[in-house]
C-alpha positions as CSV (number, residue, x, y, z in Angstrom):
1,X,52.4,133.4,136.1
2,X,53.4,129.6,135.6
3,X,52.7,128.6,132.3
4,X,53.6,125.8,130.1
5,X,53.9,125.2,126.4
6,X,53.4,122.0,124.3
7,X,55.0,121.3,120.5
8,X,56.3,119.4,118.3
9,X,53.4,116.6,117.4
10,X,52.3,116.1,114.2
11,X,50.9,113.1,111.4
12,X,53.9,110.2,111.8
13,X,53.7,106.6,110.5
14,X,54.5,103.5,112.7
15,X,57.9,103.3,113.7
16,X,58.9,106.4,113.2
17,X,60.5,109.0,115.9
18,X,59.3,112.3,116.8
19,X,60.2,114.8,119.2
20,X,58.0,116.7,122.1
21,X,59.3,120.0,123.7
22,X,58.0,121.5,127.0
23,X,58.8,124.9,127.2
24,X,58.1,126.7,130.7
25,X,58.0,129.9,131.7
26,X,57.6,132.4,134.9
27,X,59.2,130.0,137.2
28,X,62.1,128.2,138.4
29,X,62.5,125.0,136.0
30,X,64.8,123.1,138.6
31,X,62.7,123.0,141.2
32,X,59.7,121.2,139.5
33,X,58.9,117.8,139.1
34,X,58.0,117.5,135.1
35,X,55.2,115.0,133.9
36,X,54.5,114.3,130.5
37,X,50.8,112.7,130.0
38,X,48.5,111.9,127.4
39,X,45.0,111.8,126.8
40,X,42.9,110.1,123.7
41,X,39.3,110.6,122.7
42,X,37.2,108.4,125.2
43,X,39.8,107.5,127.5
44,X,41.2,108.8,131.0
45,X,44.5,111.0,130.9
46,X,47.7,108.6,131.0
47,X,50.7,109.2,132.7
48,X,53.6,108.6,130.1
49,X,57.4,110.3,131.1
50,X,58.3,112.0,134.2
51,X,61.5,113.4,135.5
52,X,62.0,114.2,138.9
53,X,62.7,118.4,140.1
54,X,66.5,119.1,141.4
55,X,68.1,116.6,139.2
56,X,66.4,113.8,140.2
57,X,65.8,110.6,138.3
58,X,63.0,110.0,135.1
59,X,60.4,107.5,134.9
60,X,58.4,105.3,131.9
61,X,54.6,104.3,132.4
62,X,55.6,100.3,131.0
63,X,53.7,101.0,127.8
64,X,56.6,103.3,126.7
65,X,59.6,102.1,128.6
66,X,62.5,101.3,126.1
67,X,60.6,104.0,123.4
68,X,60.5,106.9,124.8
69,X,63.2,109.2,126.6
70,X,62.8,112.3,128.5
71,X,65.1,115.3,129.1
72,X,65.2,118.5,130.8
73,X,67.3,121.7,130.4
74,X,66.8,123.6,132.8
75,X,68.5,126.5,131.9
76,X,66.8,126.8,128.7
77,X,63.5,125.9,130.7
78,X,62.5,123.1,128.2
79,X,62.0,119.9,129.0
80,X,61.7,117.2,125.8
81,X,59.7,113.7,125.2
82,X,62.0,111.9,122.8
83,X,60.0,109.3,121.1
84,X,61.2,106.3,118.9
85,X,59.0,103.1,117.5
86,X,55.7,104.7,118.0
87,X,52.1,103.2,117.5
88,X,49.2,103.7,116.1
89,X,48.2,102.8,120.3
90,X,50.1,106.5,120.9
91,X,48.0,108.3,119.6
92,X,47.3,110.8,121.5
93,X,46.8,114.8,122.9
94,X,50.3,114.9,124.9
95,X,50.4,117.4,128.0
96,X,53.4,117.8,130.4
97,X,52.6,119.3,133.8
98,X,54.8,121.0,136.4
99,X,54.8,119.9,140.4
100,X,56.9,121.7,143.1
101,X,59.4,119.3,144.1
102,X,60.9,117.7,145.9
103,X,58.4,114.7,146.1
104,X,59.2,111.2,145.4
105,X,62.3,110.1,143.4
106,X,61.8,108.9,140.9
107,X,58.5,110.6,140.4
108,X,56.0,108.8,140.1
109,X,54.2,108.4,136.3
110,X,50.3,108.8,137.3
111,X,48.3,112.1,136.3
112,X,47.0,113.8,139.3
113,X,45.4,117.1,140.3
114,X,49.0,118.6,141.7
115,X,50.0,119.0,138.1
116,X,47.0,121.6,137.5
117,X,49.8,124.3,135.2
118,X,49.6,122.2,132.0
119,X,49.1,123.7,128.9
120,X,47.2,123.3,126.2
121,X,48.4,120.1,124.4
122,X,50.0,118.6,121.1
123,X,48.2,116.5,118.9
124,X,50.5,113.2,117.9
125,X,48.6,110.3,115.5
126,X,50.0,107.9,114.9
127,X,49.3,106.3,111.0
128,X,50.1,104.6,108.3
């Protein structure tokens, strides 16, 4: 079965960097569209990274653009949220979801039911 695996959050203070991995399993990386969203207590899930299935191109919601970088490998079926200068405004439960491609490209950044093989989430706060 499809399954997805978040890590890497953690306690960080403004400013600082800190790296999210995806890691996927029981199906073909290549061919899915990658979205990495976010969720905090109160508020709606946010669309934050994506990166589109066969190669295809990435995308930034414009709250991150310039911060954060994704990446995918998929060979090693991992797919990575690189992110620099964060804010206490990041703070966050960070998913990444996986939609059959091809779709759009770029894909687009908004959280919808089509990525429904998330996983369980990492925990990233943001604080001084």
């Amino acid at each position: 079965q499809l399954q997805l695996v978040e890590s890497g959050g953690g306690l960080v203070q403004p400013g600082k960097s800190l790296r999210l991995s995806c890691a996927a399993a029981g199906f073909d990386l290549y061919t899915y569209t990658i979205l990495w969203f976010r969720q905090a207590p109160g508020k709606e899930s946010e669309g934050v990274s994506c990166i589109t299935a066969r190669g295809g191109n990435a995308n930034y919601a414009d709250s991150v653009k310039g911060r954060f970088t994704i990446s995918r490998d998929d060979a090693k079926k991992t797919v990575n949220l690189h992110m620099n200068s964060l804010k206490p405004e990041d703070t966050a439960v960070y998913y990444c979801g996986a939609l059959m491609g091809p779709g759009p490209n770029p894909c687009r950044v908004t959280f919808s039911g089509a990525y429904n093989y998330w996983g369980q989430g990492t925990q990233v706060t943001v604080s001084a």
